[in-house]
C-alpha positions, 0 to 999 in steps of 0.5 A, spaced: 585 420 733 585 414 737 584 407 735 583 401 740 580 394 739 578 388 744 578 381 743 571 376 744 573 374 752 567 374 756 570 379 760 573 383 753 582 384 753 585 390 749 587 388 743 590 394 740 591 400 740 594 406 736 600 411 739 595 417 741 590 411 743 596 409 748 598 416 750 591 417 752 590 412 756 597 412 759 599 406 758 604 402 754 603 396 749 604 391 754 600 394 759 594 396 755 594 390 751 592 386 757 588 390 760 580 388 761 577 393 756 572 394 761 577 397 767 578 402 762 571 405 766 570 407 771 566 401 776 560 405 777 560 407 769 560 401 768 554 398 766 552 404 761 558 401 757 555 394 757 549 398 754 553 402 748 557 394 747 550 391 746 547 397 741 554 395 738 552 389 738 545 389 735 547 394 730 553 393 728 556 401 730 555 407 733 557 414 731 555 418 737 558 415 743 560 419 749 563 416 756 567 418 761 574 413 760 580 411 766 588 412 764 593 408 766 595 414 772 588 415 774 586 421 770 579 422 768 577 424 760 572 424 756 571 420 750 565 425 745 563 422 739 567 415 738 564 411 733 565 404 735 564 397 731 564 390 731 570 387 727 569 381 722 573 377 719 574 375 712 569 369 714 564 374 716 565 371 723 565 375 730 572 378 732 572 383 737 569 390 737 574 397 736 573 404 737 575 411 733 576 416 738 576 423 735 576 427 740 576 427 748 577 432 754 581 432 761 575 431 767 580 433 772 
């Protein structure tokens, strides 16, 4: 499985990623680790990642999220049935959100 979280930036940063995660996206810790988490989509999808990020955010997680996703070399791939969640500290306060992918396929 893949596991990937971002920070609470305006424009949200990747903060973590595990091997399969940074195999997946073609990128390696420094590079992933720098990247705005919404350059992960492509520009015209965009939007529907705001959506999934704001459901997130009102509900705490989501079970079923689906989207297509950019890696480092440009190959397409789809994440299916990611579970996403928002990322607390111990104080209850807002961290980040993070991403289970357990499966995906190649677009292209």
């Amino acid at each position: 499985f893949g596991l990937v979280s971002h920070d609470t930036a305006a424009d949200p940063v990747f903060n973590y990623a595990n091997r399969p995660a940074l195999q997946l996206f073609e990128r390696s810790w420094d590079d992933f680790t720098r990247l705005p988490s919404r350059l992960s989509a492509e520009p015209v999808l965009q939007s529907e990642r705001g959506r999934l990020l704001e459901r997130v955010a009102q509900q705490g997680y989501i079970d079923d999220y689906s989207g297509v996703r950019i890696s480092g070399s440009g190959r397409r791939f789809r994440i299916e049935n990611a579970t996403v969640w928002n990322l607390l500290d111990e104080a209850g306060k807002f961290y980040g959100q993070a991403a289970l992918i357990r499966a995906w396929r190649p677009l292209e």
